[in-house]
C-alpha positions in Angstrom: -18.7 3.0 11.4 -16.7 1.7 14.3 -13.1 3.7 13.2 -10.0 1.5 14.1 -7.0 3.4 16.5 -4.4 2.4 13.8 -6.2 2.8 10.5 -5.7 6.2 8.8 -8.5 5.9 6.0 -11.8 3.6 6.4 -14.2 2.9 3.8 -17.2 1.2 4.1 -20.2 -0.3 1.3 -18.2 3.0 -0.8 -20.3 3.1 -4.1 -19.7 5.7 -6.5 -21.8 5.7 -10.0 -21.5 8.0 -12.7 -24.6 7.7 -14.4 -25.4 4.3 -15.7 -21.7 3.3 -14.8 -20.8 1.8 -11.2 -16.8 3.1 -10.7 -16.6 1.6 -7.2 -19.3 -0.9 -5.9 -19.0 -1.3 -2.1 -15.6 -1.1 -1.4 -14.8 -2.1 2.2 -11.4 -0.9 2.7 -8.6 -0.5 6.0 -5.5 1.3 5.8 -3.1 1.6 8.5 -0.5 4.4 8.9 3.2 4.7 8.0 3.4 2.1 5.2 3.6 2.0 1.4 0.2 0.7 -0.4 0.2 0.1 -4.0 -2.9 0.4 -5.3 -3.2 -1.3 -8.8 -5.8 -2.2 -11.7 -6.5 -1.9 -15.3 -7.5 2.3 -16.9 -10.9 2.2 -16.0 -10.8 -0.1 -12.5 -11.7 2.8 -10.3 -7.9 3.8 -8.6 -8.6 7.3 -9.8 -12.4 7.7 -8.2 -11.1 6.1 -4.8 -8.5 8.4 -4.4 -10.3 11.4 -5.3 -13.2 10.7 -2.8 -10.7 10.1 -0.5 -9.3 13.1 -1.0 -12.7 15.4 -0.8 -12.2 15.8 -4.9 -15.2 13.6 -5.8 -18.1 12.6 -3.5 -19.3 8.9 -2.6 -22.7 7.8 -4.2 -23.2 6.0 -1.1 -21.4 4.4 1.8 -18.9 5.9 4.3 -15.8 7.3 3.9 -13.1 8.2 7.3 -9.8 9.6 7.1 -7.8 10.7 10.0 -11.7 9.0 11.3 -13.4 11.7 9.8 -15.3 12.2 6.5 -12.5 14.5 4.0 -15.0 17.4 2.8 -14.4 20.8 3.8 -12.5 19.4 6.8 -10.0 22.0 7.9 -8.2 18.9 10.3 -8.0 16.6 7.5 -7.4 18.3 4.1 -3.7 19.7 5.2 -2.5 16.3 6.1 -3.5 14.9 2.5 -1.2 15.5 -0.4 -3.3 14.4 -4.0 -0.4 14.3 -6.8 -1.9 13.1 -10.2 -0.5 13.2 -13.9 -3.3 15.5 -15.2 -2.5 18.0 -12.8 -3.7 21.5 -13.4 -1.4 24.5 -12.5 -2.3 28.8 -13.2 -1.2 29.0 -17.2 1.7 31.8 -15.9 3.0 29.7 -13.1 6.5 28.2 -13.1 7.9 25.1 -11.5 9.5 27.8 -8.5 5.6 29.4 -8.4 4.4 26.3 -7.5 7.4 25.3 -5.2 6.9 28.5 -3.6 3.1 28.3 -3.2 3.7 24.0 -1.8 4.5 25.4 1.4 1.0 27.2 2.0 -0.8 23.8 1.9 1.4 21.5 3.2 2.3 22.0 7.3 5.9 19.3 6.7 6.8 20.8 3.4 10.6 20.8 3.2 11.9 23.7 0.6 15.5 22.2 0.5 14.6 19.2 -0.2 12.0 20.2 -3.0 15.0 22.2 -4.2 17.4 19.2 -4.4 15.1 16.9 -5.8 14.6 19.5 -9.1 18.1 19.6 -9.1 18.3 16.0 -9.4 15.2 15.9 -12.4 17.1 18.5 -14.6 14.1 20.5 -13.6 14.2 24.4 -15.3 12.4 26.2 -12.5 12.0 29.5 -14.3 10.4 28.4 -17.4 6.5 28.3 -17.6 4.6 25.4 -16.5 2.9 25.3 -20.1 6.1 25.2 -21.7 7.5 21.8 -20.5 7.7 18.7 -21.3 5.5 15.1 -20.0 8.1 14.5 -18.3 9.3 17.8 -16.5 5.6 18.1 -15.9 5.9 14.6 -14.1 8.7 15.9 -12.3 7.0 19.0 -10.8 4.4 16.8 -9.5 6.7 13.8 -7.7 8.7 16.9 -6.3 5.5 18.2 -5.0 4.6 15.1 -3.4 7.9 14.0 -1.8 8.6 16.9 -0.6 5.0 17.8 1.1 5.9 15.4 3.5 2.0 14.7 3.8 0.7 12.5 6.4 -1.0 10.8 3.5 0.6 10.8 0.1 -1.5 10.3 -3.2 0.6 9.2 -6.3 -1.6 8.8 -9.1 0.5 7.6 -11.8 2.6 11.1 -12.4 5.3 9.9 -12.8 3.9 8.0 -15.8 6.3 10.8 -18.3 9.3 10.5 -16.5 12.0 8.6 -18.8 13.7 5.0 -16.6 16.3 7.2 -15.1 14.2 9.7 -13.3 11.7 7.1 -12.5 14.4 5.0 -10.4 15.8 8.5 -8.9 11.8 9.1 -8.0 11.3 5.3 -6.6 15.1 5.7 -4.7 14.2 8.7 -3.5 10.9 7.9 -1.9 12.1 4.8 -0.2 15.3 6.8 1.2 12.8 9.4 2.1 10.1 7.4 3.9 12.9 5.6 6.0 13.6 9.3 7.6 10.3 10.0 7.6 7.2 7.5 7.7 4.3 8.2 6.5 1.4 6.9 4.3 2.1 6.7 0.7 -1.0 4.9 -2.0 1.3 4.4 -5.0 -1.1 4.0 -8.2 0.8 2.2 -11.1 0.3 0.1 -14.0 4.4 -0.2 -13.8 3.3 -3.2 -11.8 6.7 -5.2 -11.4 9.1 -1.6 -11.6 7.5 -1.0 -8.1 6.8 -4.2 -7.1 9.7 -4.2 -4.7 8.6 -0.3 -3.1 5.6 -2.1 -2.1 4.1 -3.1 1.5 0.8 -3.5 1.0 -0.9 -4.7 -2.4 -4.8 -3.7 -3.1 -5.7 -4.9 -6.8 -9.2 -3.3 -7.7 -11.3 -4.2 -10.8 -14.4 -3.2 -12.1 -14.9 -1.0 -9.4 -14.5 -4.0 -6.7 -11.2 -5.1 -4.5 -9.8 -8.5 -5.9 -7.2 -8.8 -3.8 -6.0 -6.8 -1.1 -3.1 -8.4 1.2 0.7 -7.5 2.5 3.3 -7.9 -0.5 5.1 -10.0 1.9 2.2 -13.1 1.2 2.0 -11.7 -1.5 5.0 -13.4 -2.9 5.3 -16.9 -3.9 1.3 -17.2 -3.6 0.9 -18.5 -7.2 3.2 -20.7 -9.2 2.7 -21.9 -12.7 3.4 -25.6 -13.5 4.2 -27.1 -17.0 4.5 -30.7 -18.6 2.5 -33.9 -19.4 -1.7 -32.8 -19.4 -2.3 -35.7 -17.7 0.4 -35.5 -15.2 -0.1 -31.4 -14.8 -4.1 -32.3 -14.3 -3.2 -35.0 -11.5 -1.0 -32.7 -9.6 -3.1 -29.8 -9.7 -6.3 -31.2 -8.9 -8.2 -29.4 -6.6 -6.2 -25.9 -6.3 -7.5 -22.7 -7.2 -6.8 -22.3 -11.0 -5.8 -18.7 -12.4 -5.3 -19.8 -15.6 -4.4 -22.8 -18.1 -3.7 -23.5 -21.5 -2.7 -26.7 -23.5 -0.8 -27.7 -26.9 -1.2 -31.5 -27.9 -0.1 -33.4 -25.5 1.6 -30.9 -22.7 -0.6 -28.0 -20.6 0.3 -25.3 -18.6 -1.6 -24.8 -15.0 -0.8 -21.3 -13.0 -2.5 -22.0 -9.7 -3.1 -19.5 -7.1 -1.8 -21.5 -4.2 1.8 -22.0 -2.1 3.6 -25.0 -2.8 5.9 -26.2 0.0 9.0 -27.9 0.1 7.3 -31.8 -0.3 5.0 -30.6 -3.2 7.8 -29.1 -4.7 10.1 -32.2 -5.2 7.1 -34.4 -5.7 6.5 -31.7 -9.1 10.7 -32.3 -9.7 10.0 -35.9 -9.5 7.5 -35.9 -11.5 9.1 -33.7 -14.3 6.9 -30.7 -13.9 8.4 -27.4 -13.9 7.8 -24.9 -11.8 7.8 -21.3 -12.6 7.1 -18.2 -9.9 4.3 -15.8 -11.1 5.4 -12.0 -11.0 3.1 -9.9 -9.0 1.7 -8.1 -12.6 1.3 -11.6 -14.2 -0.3 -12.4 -10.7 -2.7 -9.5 -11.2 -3.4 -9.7 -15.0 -4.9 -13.4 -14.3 -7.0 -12.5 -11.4 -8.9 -9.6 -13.7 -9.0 -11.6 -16.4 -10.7 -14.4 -14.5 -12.9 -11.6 -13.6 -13.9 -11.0 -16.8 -14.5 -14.4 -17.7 -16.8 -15.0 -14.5 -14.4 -17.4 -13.3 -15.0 -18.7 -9.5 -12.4 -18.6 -7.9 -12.4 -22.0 -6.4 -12.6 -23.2 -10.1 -9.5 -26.6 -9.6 -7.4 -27.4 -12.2 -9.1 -30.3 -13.6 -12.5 -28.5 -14.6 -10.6 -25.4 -16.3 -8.5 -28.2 -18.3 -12.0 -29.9 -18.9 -13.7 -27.0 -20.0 -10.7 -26.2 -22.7 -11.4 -29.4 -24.4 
């Protein structure tokens, strides 16, 4: 593997099976240092597997794996620069939130102890009582502490922030962005909150099935699929040949959502022709690219064979 000066992980034809199921088949994958990566899919898609071979907590079937441009396992110059937060995180059954505060700073070279501190200040967090003893949620909290605070040169967040109530979560997403901006670093974000953290986002990689589906800066992100409504006929005419997502019909009117940027002159030829035009959220966005998945959908599929094959 040729390892790229600005990428901090590489992955390469990584395959991971667990028995007769394939978790990850051949993901190719580049990410570059100090930016914010979401990485999103379905229970099941495989988020979990990637980050934990990443991470030296689950071994690669086959393929390559390179962080820092090195493979993860037992490696003394990698390890201490990852931080792996996850919501089923195991802890010693007599250990309290301070224990495990206290014991952060062993592992983790940046690890700031005041701002730990504040940060369970801020998440009601009861330091003294046992870890066994607290809630989802003040579990959730000891974990996105953890993980802001390491200060890791690569931060894993997988989803444990899932038990935190609205409030905390927005005090978690504030204080990460605030955070990063004093300090960048690399930060995979795994969520099915898909739109709450749509906005913390940089860097989208959707993965299904075990397999990238779509894996591009938010910024292009954004406005990249539109959904158009009105007259079939009209709809089909417009729409013909761009990439369909999705459609659906009722008597005489259909809806199109096609995976393609409209610019300013396709835009008032849709007003002129009375079509509507709706933006598709980034989770709407993802829901329609697995779903086309699942139905074996190509993706160059145009708008007037879906229609075609509704009828």
């Amino acid at each position: 593997m040729n390892v790229g000066t600005t990428n901090v992980i590489e992955t390469r034809n990584l395959t991971r099976r667990y028995r007769d199921q394939l978790a990850l088949d051949n993901v190719d994958l580049d990410i570059s240092g100090g930016r914010i990566y979401g990485l999103l899919g379905r229970n099941g898609a495989g988020k979990t597997t990637l980050m934990s071979i990443l991470t030296a907590q689950a071994f690669e079937s086959s393929g390559e794996v390179r962080v820092f441009g090195e493979h993860p396992f037992e490696n003394e110059r990698v390890l201490p620069r990852l931080c792996f937060v996850r919501e089923s995180q195991k802890y010693p059954d007599d250990f309290t939130p301070a224990n495990a505060l206290a014991s952060a700073r062993l592992f983790y070279p940046n690890w700031d102890g005041e701002f730990a501190l504040s940060l369970a200040d801020e998440f009601q967090l009861p330091l003294k009582r046992r870890l066994k003893k607290l809630s989802r949620g003040q579990l959730s909290a000891v974990g996105v502490i953890l993980g802001l605070a390491s200060r890791a040169d690569i931060t894993f967040f997988d989803e444990p922030y899932l038990g935190l109530d609205a409030v905390a979560r927005q005090i978690f997403y504030d204080r990460l962005v605030e955070d990063f901006a004093l300090y960048p670093r690399t930060i995979l974000l795994s969520s099915h909150l898909i739109d709450e953290v749509a906005n913390l986002l940089e860097h989208v990689i959707v993965i299904d099935h075990g397999r990238i589906v779509l894996n591009d800066d938010a910024e292009n992100i954004r406005g990249s699929a539109v959904t158009v409504t009105g007259t079939a006929e009209i709809v089909g005419a417009f729409s013909a040949g761009r990439p369909v997502l999705h459609s659906e019909s009722l008597g005489s009117l259909a809806s199109v959502t096609l995976e393609s940027r409209l610019d300013d002159g396709e835009r008032r030829e849709a007003a002129e022709l009375g079509l509507q035009l709706t933006p598709v959220s980034l989770q709407q966005l993802i829901v329609r690219k697995s779903l086309q998945v699942d139905a074996g959908q190509p993706s160059g599929a145009d708008a007037a064979d879906s229609m075609e094959a509704m009828k």
